[in-house]
Structures are given as C-alpha cells and as structure tokens.
Backbone as ProteinMPNN parsed JSONL, in Angstrom:
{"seq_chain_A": "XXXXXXXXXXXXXXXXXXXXXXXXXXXXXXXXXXXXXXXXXX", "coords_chain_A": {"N_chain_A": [[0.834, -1.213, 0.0], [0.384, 1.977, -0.832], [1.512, 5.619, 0.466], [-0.034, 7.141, -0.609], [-2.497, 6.332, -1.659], [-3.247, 4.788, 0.913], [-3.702, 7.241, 2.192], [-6.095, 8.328, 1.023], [-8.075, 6.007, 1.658], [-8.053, 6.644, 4.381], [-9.861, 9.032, 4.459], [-12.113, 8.604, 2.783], [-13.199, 6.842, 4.918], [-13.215, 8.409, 7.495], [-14.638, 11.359, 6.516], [-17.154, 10.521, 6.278], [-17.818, 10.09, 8.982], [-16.655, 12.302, 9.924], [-18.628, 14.481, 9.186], [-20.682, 13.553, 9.754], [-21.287, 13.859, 12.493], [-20.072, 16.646, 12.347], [-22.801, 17.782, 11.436], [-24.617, 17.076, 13.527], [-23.607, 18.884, 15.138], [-23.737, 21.256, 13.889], [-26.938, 21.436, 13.761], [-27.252, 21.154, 16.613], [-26.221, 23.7, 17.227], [-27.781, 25.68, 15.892], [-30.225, 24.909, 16.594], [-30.14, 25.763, 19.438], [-29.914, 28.263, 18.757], [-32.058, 29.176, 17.889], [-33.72, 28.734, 19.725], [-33.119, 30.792, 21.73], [-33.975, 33.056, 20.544], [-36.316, 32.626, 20.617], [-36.926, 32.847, 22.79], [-36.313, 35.795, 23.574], [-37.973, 36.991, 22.145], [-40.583, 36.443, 23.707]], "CA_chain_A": [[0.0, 0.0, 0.0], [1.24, 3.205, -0.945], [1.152, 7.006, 1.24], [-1.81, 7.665, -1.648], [-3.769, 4.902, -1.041], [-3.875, 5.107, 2.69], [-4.29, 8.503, 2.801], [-7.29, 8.066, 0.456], [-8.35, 5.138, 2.156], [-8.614, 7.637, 5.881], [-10.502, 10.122, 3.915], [-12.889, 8.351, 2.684], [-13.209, 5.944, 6.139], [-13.346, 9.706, 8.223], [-15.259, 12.103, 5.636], [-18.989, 10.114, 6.871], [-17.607, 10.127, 10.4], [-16.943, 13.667, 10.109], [-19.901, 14.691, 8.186], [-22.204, 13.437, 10.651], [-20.982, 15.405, 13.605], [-20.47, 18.249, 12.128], [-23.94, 17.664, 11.171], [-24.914, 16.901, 14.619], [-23.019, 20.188, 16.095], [-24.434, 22.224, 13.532], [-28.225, 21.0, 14.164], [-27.204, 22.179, 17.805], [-26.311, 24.758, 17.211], [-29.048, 26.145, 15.099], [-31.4, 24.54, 17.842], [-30.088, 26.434, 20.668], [-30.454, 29.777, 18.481], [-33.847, 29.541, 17.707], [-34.615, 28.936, 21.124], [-32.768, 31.854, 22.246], [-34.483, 34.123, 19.446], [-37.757, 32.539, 20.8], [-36.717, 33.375, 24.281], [-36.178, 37.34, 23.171], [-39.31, 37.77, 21.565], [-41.37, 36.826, 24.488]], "C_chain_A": [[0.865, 1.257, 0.0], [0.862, 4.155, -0.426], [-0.079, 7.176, 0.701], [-2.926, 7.171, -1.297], [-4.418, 5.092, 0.386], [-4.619, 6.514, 2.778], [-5.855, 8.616, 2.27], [-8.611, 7.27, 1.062], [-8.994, 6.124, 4.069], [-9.627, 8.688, 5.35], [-11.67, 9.607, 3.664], [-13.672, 7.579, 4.113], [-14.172, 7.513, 7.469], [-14.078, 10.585, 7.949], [-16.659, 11.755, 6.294], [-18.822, 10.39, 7.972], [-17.608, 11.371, 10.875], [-18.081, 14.384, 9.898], [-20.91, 15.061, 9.219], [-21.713, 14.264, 11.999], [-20.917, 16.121, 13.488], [-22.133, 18.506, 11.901], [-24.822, 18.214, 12.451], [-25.229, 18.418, 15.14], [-24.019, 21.459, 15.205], [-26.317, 22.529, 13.959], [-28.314, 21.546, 15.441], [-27.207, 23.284, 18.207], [-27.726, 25.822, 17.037], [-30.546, 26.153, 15.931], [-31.493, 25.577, 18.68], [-30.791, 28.066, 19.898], [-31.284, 29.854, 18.258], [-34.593, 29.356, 19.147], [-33.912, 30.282, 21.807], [-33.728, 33.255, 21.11], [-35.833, 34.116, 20.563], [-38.04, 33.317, 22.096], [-37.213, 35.093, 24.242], [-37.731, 38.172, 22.631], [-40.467, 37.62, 22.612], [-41.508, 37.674, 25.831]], "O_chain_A": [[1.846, 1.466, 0.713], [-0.366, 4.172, -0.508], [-1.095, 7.341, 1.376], [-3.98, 7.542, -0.78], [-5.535, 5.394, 0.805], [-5.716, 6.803, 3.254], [-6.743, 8.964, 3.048], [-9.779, 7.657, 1.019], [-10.098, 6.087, 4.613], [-10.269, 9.187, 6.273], [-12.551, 10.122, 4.353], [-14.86, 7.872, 4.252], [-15.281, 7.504, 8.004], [-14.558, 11.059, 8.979], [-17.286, 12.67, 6.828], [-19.731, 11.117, 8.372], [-18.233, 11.738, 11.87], [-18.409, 15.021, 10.898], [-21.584, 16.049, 9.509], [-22.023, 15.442, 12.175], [-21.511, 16.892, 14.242], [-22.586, 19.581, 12.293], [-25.472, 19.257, 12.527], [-26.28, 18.992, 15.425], [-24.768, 22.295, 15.711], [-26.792, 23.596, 14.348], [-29.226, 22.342, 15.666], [-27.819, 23.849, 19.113], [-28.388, 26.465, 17.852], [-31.505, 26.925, 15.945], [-32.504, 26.266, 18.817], [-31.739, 28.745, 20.292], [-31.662, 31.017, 18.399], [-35.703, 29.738, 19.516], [-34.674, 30.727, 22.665], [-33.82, 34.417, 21.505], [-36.289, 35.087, 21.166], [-38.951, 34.088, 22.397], [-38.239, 35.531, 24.764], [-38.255, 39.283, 22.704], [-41.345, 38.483, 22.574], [-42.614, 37.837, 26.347]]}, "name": "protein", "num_of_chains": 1, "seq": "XXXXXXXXXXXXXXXXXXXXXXXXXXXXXXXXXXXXXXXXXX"}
C-alpha cells in the first residue's frame, strides 16, 4: 500500500464520520439559536 492509497483510504473511512458530527453540532447549534431568538421575543 502506498502514502496515496492510505491517505485516500482515511478520507474516505473519516469524511462520513466527520460529516455526521459536524452535522450533529451544527443541528445544535441552530437549535439552541432559535430557542434563544424565541426566548427574546417573548
């Protein structure tokens, strides 16, 4: 196996893994601020 390969090979392996947490975090994010908006307006 060559540096290319592997590295290819972590990227693709990590890329879904990452994906979805950032996913996650963002979704949290986004959550919390609409409840803080909601908060403000009442």
């Amino acid at each position: 196996m060559t540096v290319a390969s592997i590295r290819t090979n972590l990227l693709t392996t990590m890329l879904p893994w990452f994906s979805d947490i950032a996913m996650k975090e963002i979704k949290n994010k986004i959550y919390k601020n609409k409840i803080e908006i909601f908060r403000m307006k009442n």
